[in-house]
C-alpha positions in Angstrom: 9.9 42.7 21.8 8.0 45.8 20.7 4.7 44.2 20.4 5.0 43.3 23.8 3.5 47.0 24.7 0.0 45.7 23.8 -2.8 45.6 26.2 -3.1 41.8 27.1 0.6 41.2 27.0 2.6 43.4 29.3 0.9 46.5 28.6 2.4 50.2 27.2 3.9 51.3 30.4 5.3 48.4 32.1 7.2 47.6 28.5 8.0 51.0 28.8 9.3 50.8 32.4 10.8 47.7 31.5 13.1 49.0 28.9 14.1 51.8 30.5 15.2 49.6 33.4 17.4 47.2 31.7 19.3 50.1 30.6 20.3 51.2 33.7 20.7 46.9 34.9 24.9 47.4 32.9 25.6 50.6 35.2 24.1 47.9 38.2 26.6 45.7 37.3 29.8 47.6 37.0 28.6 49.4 40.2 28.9 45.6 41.9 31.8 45.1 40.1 34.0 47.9 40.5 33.3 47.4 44.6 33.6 43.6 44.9 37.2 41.8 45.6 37.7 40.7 42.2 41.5 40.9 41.8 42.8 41.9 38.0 40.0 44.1 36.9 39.3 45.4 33.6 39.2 49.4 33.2 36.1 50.3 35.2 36.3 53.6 33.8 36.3 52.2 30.2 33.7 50.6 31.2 31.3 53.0 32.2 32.4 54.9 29.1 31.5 52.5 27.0 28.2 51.8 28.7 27.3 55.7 28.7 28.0 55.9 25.1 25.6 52.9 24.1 22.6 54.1 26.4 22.8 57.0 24.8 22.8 55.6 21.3 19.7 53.9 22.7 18.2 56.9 23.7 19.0 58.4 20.0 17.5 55.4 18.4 14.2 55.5 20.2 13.8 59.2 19.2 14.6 58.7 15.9 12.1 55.8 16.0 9.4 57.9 17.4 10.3 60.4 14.9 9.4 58.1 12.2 6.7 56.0 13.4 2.7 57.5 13.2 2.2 59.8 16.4 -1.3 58.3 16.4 0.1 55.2 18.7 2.8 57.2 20.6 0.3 56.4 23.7 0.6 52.9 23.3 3.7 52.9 25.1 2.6 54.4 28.0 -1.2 53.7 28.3 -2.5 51.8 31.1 -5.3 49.5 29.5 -5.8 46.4 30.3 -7.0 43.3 27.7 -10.9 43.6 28.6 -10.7 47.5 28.7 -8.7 47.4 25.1 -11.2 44.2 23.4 -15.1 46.4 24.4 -12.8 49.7 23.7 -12.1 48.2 20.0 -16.1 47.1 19.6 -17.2 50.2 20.8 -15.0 52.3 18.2 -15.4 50.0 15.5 -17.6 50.3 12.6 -16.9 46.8 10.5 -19.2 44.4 11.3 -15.8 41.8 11.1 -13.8 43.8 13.6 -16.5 43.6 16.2 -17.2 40.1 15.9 -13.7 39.0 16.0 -13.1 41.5 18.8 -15.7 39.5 20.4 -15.0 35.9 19.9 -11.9 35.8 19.5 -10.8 36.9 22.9 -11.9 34.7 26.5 -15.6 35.8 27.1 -14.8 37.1 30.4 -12.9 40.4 28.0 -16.9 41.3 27.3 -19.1 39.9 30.3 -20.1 43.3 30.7 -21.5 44.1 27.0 -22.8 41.1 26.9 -26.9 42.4 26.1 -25.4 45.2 23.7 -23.0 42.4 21.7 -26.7 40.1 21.6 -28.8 43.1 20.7 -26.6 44.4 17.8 -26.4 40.6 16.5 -29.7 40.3 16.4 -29.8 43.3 14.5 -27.6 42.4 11.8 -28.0 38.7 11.2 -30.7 38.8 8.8 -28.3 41.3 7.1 -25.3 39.2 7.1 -27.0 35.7 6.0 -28.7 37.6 3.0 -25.2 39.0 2.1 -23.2 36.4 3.1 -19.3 38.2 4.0 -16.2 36.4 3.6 -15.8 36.1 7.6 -19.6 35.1 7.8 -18.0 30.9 7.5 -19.6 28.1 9.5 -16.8 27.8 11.4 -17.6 31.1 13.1 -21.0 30.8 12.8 -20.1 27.2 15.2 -18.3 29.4 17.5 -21.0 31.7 18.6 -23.5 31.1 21.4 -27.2 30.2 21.2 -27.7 33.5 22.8 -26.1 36.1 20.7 -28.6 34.4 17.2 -31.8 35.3 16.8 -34.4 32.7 17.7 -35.8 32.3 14.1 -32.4 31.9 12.5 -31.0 29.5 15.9 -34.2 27.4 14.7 -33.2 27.1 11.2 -29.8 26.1 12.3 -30.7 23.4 14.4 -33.7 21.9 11.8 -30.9 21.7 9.3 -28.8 20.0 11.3 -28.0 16.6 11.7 -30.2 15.3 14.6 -31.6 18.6 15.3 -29.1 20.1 17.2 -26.8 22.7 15.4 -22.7 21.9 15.6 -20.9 24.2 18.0 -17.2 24.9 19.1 -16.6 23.5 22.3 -14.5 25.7 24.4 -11.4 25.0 25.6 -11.9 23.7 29.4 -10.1 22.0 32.4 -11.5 18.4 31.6 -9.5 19.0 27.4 -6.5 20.3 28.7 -5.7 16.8 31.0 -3.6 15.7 28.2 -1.7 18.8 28.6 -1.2 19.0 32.1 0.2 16.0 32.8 2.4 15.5 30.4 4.1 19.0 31.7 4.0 17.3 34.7 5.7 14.3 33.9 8.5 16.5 32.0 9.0 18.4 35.1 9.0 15.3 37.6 11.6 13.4 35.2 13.7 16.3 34.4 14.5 17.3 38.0 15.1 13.2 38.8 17.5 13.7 35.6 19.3 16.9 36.8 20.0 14.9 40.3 21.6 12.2 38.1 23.2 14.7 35.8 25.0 16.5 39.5 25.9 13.5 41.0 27.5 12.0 38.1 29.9 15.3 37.8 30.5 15.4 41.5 28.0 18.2 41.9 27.0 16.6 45.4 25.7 19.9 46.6 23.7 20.6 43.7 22.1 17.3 43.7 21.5 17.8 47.1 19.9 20.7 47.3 17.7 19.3 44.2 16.6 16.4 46.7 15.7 18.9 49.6 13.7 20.8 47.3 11.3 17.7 46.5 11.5 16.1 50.3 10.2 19.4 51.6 7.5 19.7 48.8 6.4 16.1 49.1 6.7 17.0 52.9 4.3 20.1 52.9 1.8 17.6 50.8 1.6 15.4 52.9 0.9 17.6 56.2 -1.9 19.3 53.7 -3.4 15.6 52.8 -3.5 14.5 56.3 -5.2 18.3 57.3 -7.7 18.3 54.6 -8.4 14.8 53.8 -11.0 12.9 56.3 -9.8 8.9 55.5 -9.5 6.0 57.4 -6.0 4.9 57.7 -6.5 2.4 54.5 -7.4 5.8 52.4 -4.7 7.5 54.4 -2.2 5.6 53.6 -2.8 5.0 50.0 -3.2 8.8 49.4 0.2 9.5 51.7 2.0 6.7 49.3 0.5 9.4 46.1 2.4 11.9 47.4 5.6 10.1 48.4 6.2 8.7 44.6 5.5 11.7 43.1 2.0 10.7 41.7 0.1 13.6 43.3 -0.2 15.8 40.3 -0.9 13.0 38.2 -4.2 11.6 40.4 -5.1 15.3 41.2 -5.2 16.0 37.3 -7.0 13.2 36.7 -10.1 13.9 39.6 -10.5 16.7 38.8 -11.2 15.9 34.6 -13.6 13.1 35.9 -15.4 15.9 38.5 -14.0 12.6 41.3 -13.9 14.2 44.4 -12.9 11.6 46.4 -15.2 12.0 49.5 -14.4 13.2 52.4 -12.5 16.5 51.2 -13.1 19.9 53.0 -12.2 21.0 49.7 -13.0 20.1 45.6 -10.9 18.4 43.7 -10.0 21.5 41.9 -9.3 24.1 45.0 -7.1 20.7 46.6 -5.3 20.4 43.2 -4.4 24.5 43.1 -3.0 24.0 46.8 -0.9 21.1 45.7 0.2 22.9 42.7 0.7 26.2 44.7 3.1 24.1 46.9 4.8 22.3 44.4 5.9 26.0 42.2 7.3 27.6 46.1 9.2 24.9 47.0 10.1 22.5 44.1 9.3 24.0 40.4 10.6 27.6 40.9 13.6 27.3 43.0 14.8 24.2 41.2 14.8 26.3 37.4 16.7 29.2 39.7 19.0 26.2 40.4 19.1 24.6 37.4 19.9 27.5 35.2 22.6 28.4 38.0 24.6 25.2 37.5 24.3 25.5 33.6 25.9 29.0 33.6 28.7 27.8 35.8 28.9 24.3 34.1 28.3 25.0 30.4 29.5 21.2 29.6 26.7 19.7 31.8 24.3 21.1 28.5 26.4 19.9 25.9 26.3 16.7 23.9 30.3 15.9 24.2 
């Protein structure tokens, strides 16, 4: 995936690093291979031949590519920029009015907290500029998109007046609270497909598969509850009802949901959004990650557990 060098996906190095490495992950293998007790082994030294000739074909390819390609971007696969460095490098260097402003709002705001006054003093500029020319970017759409801050006052005035109700239309940005929907429905996929997969193993007499499923969930519900009971200040009514949460597997569910309504619940050392990261954080150490490890273990070994017949 060669556009994976770019700056706020894995970056010009590490894809570098990263390709180089799985060259070298055959010559891993045959090195495992050639010293474990596997009886009847193919020719090792075929092998390595073989593997020798096609990392070196590689290696011919990705001169040839560089031979062809612009030597202007040769550095993007090995520079060191990160997303926000790369998003205010592009405004800075950029001379379209389009290019900055997309460079602008269409990345998280966090990419340009610290241009913030030079991005509102150059709109302020060039505002006048762009409503009496009107460009082909310059829509209401991204007009809605941009913050009270970053238009000039008389302009933000004339927006609002001719506006229904006197208050301009805006994007909302994507928060928390909108993405409920979102995470728990991933939850709910992950809860039943691991109840599915313990099904799936015991009905092919994978016992110790579906067993080591069921530990996986016993000891996350089991480090929930120790963190409820820690955190959590309840009577023993409260107590109980938030220990019976966790035990049915509704704790992702209720914590998604306090923290969309801003419910706290009372009597936290923590809000609901710090308690729902722990109980997440928990849940992806002892449940969601090792249980995928799993899952796609038995599927390699069991290729008829995936299949429809």
């Amino acid at each position: 995936m060669i556009h994976a060098r770019g700056p706020k996906l894995a970056g010009g190095a590490l894809f570098s690093f990263q390709t180089i490495v799985s060259q070298c992950y055959p010559f891993v293998s045959l090195h495992f291979y050639r010293t474990s007790d596997i009886e009847n082994k193919a020719d090792v030294d075929l092998l390595n031949t073989v593997f020798i000739i096609l990392a070196s074909s590689w290696f011919l390819c990705v001169i040839a590519f560089l031979r062809v390609t612009n030597r202007d971007f040769w550095h993007t696969y090995w520079s060191t920029a990160t997303g926000w460095q790369f998003t205010i490098d592009s405004f800075n260097k950029s001379d379209h009015p389009e290019t900055k402003m997309l460079t602008i709002f269409d990345n998280h705001h966090s990419f340009t907290t610290s241009i913030k006054d030079k991005v509102i003093t150059y709109m302020h500029d060039k505002w006048a500029e762009w409503e009496r020319t009107q460009p082909a970017w310059f829509t209401p759409k991204f007009i809605a998109s941009v913050g009270d801050e970053f238009i000039p006052g008389r302009a933000l005035q004339q927006l609002n007046e001719a506006a229904a109700g006197g208050v301009r239309e805006k994007l909302q940005p994507t928060t928390i609270s909108s993405m409920k929907e979102v995470v728990i429905t991933l939850t709910t996929v992950d809860t039943m497909t691991d109840l599915y997969m313990i099904y799936l193993y015991k009905m092919n007499g994978l016992h110790g598969n579906s067993n080591a499923m069921i530990a996986m969930i016993t000891i996350n519900v089991a480090l929930q509850i120790i963190l409820v009971n820690g955190i959590k200040k309840m009577n023993v009514k409260k107590r109980l009802i938030e220990n019976l949460i966790t035990i049915l597997l509704l704790r992702p569910f209720v914590d998604a949901w306090r923290v969309h309504t801003k419910n706290d619940d009372g009597g936290k050392d923590v809000d609901a959004m710090q308690f729902m990261l722990l109980t997440k954080a928990i849940e992806l150490a002892t449940e969601s990650i090792p249980g995928c490890v799993l899952q796609c273990y038995v599927l390699l070994l069991n290729p008829s557990l995936g299949s429809s017949r």
